[in-house]
C-alpha positions as a printed NumPy array, in Angstrom:
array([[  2.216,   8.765,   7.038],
       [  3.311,   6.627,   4.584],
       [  4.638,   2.667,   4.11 ],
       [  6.51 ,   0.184,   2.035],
       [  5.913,  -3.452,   1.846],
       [  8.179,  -5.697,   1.074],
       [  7.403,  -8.983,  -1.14 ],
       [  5.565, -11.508,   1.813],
       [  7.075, -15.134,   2.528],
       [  4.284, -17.742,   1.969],
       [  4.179, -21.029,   3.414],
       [  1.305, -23.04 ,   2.431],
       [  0.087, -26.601,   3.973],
       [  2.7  , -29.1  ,   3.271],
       [ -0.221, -31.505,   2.057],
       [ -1.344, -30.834,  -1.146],
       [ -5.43 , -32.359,  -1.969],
       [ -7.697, -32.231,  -5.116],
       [-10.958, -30.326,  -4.172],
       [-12.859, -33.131,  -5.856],
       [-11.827, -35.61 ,  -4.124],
       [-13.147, -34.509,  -0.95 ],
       [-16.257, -33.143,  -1.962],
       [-18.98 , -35.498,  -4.681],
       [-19.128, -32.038,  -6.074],
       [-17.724, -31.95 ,  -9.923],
       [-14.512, -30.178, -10.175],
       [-16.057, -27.541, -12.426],
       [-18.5  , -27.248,  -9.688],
       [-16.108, -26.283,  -7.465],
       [-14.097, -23.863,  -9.62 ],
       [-17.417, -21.969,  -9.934],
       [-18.804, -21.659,  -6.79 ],
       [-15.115, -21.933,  -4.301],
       [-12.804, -20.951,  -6.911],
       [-10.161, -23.493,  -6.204],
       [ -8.183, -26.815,  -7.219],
       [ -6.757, -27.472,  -4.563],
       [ -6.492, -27.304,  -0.547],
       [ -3.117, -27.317,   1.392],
       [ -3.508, -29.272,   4.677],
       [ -0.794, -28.973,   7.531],
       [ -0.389, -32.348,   9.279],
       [  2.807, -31.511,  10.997],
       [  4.021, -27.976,  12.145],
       [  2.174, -26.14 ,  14.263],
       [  0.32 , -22.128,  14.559],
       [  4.632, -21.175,  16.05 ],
       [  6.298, -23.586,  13.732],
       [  4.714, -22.284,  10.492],
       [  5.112, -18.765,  11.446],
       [  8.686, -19.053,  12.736],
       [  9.778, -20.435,   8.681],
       [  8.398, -17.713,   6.585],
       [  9.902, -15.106,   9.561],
       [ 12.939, -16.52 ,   9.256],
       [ 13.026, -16.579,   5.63 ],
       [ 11.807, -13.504,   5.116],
       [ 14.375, -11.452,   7.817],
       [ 16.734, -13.293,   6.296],
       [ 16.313, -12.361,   2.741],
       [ 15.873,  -8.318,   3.897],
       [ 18.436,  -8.291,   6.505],
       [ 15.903,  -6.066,   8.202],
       [ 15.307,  -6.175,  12.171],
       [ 11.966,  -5.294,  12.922],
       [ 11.39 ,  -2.614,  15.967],
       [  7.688,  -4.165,  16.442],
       [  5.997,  -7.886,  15.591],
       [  2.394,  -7.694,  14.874],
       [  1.293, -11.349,  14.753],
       [ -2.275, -12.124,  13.452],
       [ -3.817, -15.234,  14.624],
       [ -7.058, -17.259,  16.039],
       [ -6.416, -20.803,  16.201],
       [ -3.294, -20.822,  17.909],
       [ -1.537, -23.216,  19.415],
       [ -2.287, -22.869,  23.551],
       [ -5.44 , -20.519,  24.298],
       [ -2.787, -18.092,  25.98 ],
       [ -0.186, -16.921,  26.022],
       [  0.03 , -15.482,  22.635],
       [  2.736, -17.354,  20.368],
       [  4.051, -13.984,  19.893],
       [  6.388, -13.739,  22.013],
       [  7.532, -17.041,  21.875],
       [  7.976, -15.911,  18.028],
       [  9.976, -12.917,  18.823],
       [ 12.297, -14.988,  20.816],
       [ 13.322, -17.365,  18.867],
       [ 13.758, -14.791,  16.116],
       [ 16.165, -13.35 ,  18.341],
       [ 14.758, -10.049,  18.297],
       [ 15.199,  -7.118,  20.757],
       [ 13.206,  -7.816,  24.276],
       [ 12.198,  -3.655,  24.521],
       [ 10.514,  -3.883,  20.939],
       [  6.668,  -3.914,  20.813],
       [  5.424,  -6.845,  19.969],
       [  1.318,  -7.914,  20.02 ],
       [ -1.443,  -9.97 ,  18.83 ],
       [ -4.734,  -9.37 ,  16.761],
       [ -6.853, -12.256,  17.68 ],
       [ -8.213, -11.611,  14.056],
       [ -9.063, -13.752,  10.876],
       [ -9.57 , -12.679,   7.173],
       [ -9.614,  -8.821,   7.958],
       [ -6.425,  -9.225,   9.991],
       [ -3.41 ,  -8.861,   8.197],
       [ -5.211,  -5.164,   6.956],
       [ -6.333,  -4.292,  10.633],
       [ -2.568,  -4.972,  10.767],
       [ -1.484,  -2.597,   7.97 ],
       [ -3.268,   0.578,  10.111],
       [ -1.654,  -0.053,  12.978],
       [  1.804,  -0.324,  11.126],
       [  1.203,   3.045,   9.865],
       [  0.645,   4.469,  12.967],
       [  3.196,   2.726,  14.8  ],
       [  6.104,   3.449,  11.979],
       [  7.881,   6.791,  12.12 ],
       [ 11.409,   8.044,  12.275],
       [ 12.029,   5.485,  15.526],
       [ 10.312,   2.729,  14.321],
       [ 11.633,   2.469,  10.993],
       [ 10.552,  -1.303,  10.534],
       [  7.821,  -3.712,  11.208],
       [  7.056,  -7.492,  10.513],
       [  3.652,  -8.771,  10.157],
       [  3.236, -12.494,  10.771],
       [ -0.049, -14.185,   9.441],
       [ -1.003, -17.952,  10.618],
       [ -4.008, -20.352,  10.699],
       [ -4.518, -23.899,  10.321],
       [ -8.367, -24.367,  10.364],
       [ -7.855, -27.948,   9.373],
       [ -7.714, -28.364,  12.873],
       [-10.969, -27.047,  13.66 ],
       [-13.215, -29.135,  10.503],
       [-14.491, -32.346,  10.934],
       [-13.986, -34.632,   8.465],
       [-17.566, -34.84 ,   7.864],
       [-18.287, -31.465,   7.216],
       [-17.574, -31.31 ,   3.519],
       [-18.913, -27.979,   2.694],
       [-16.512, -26.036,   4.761],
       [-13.366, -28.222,   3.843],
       [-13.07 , -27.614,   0.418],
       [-13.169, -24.261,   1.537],
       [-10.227, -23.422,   3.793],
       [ -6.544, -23.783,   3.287],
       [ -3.733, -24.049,   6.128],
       [ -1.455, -20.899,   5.556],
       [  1.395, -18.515,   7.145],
       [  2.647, -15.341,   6.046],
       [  5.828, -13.102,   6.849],
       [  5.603,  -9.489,   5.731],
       [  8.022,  -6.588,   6.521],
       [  7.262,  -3.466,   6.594],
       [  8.937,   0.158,   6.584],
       [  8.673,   3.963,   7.502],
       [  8.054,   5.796,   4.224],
       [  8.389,   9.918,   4.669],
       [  6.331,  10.448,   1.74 ],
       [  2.107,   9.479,   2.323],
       [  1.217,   6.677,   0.341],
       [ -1.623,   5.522,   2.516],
       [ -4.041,   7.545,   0.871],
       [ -7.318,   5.879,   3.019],
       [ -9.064,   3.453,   5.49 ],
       [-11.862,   2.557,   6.312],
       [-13.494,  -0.401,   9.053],
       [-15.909,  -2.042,  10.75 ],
       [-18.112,  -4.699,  12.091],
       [-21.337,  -6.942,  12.512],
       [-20.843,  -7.787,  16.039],
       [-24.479,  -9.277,  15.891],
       [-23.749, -11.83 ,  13.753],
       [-20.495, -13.261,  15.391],
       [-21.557, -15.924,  15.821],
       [-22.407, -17.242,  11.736],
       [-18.409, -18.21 ,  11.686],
       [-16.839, -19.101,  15.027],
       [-15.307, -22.475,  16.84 ],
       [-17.521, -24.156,  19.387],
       [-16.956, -26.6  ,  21.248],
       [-19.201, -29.495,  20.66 ],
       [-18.964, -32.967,  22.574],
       [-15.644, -32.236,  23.943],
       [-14.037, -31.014,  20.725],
       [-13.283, -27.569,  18.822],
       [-15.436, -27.192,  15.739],
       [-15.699, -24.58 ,  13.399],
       [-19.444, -23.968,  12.223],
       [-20.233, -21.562,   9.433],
       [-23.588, -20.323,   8.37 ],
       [-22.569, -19.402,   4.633],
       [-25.912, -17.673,   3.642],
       [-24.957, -15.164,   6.465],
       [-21.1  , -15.004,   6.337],
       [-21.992, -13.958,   2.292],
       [-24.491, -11.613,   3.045],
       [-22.37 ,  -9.583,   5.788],
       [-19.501,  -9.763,   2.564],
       [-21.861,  -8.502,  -0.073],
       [-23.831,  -6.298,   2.101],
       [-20.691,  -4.147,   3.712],
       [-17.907,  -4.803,   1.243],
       [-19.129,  -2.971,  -1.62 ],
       [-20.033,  -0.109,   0.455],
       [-16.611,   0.014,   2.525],
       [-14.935,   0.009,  -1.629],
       [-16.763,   3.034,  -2.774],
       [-16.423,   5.192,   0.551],
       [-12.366,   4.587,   0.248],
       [-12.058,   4.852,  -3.523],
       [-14.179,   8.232,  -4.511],
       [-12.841,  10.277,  -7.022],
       [ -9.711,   7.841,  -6.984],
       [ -8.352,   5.944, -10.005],
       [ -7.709,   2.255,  -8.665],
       [ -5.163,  -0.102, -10.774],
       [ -5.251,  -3.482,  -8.487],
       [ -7.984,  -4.829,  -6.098],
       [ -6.752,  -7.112,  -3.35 ],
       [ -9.334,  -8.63 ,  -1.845],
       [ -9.761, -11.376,   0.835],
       [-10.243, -14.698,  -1.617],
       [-12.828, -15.616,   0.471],
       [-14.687, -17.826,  -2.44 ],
       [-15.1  , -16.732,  -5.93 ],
       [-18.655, -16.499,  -5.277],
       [-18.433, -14.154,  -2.727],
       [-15.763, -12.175,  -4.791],
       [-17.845, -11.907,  -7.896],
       [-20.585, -11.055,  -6.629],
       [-18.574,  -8.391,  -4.812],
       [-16.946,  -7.118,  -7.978],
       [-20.746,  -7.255, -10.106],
       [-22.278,  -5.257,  -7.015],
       [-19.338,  -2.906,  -6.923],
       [-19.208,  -2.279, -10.717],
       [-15.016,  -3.098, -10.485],
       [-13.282,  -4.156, -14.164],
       [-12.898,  -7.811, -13.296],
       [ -9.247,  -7.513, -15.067],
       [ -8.338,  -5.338, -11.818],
       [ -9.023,  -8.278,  -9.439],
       [ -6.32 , -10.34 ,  -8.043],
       [ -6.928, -14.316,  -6.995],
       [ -5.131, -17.066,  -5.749],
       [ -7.593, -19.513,  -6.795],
       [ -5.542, -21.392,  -9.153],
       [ -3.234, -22.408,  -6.316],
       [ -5.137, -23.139,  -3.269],
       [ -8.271, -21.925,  -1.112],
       [ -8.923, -19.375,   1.46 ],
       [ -6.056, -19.078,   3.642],
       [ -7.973, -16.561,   6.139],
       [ -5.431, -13.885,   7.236],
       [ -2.608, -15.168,   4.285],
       [ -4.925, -14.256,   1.615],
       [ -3.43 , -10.942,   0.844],
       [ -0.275, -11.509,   2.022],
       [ -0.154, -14.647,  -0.899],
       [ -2.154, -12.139,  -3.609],
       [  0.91 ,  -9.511,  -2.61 ],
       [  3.259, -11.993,  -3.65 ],
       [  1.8  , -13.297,  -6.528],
       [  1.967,  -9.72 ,  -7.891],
       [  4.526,  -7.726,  -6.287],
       [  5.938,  -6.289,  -9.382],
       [  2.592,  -6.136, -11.251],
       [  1.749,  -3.539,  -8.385],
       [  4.866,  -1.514,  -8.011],
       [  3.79 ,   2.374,  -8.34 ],
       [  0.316,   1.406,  -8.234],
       [ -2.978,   3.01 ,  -6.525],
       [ -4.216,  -0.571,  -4.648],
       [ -7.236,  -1.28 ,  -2.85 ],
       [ -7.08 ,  -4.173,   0.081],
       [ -9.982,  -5.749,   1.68 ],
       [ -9.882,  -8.011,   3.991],
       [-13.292,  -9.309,   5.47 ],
       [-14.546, -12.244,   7.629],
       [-14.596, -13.541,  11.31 ],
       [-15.673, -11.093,  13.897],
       [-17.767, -10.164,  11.73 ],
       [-15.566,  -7.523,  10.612],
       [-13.72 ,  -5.867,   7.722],
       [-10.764,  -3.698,   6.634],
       [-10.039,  -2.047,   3.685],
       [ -7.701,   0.672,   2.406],
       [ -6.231,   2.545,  -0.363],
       [ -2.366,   3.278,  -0.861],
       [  0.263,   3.604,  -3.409],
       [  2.148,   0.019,  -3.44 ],
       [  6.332,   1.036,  -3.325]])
């Protein structure tokens, strides 16, 4: 089986805020332990809003219609049904195409990649994978920690039938047990996220490394994508995994962790830079679960 992606649409929270001036941490702090500048913040669109722009852009700029619409999202707008549809309506697209939702965070938009390569074949020449989160919804104002963490994001990413394999391998998994160290709750009437770091870093250190060297034995990798989840999670992931830190791609210089956008925005930062190239994706985070494979990037 084999795929092509095409260059993702990003849209990033139309509020643009300096890291250190939320937190009383220095910025330098910051940089070192979360990696970024700034945060984007989405005051005004909504989950459907956000996702219907960068679909629109990005069907627009391909003149591609998509035969299935995988959309990847937690916090959406109503607690069912899925926006999905909705989406796929006001795209305009076929009513007989399959269209379905991963209720799934930072490992998401990779889950989504392996069922895109089994769905695509001769048929189904063409998919679209739409990415969306606004967690700024979900933080209190008080709870510093986690919001110079998270960014609001959506992504738009079409993909196609390739004849030739490219997607060399996969590999997945969970921590069930530990769900709960990043989930919303709902506490005196409103939704809250609450994240136990210590544990959300140890599930990342603990399985990520692992899930990189079962997928890239005996393989020659030019480009790691990998959730930016924090750059101390990510170095401490590249140090455990022995990885050339020249090989990793961030986002850090232009916002935080935009869950299930965070590859989707590292794919677009580099599209050309990976053209031809053996990549490695990782995506890793609520569930607690993770995704990773290894293909040639066409």
């Amino acid at each position: 089986m084999g795929i092509k992606i095409f260059k993702p649409e990003i849209y990033l929270g139309s509020t643009k805020l300096r890291a250190d001036k939320i937190s009383r941490m220095s910025l330098k702090t910051i940089q070192d332990k979360i990696g970024s500048n700034y945060l984007h913040v989405e005051h005004k669109k909504d989950i459907l809003e956000m996702s219907l722009l960068v679909s629109k852009k990005t069907l627009n700029k391909e003149k591609i219609k998509p035969d299935f619409l995988i959309f990847v999202s937690q916090g959406q707008d109503d607690i069912f049904p899925s926006a999905a549809e909705s989406l796929a309506s006001k795209l305009g697209l076929g009513k007989n195409i399959l269209v379905l939702t991963l209720s799934s965070g930072c490992s998401g938009f990779v889950q989504a990649l392996i069922v895109a390569n089994k769905l695509l074949n001769n048929k189904n020449k063409n998919g679209l994978i739409v990415c969306a989160e606004k967690y700024s919804k979900y933080i209190s104002k008080n709870d510093i920690k986690t919001r110079i963490l998270f960014s609001d994001a959506a992504s738009a990413t079409i993909v196609k039938h390739n004849n030739k394999n490219n997607f060399y391998r996969e590999n997945y998994g969970h921590d069930g047990k530990n769900a709960s160290s990043l989930m919303v709750k709902n506490i005196n009437g409103s939704n809250r996220l609450k994240m136990n770091g210590q544990n959300v870093f140890l599930f990342g250190i603990n399985n990520i490394p692992e899930s990189i060297k079962r997928i890239s034995k005996n393989l020659t990798i030019d480009k790691y994508l990998m959730h930016n989840a924090s750059k101390i999670m990510i170095d401490a992931i590249v140090k455990k995994s022995s990885i050339d830190p020249k090989k990793i791609c961030t986002s850090f210089h232009l916002t935080g962790n935009t869950v299930s956008s965070s590859i989707p925005l590292l794919i677009n930062l580099n599209y050309r830079k990976l053209l031809n190239k053996k990549i490695l994706m990782s995506g890793f985070g609520v569930g607690l679960s993770w995704a990773s494979i290894v293909m040639k990037f066409i």
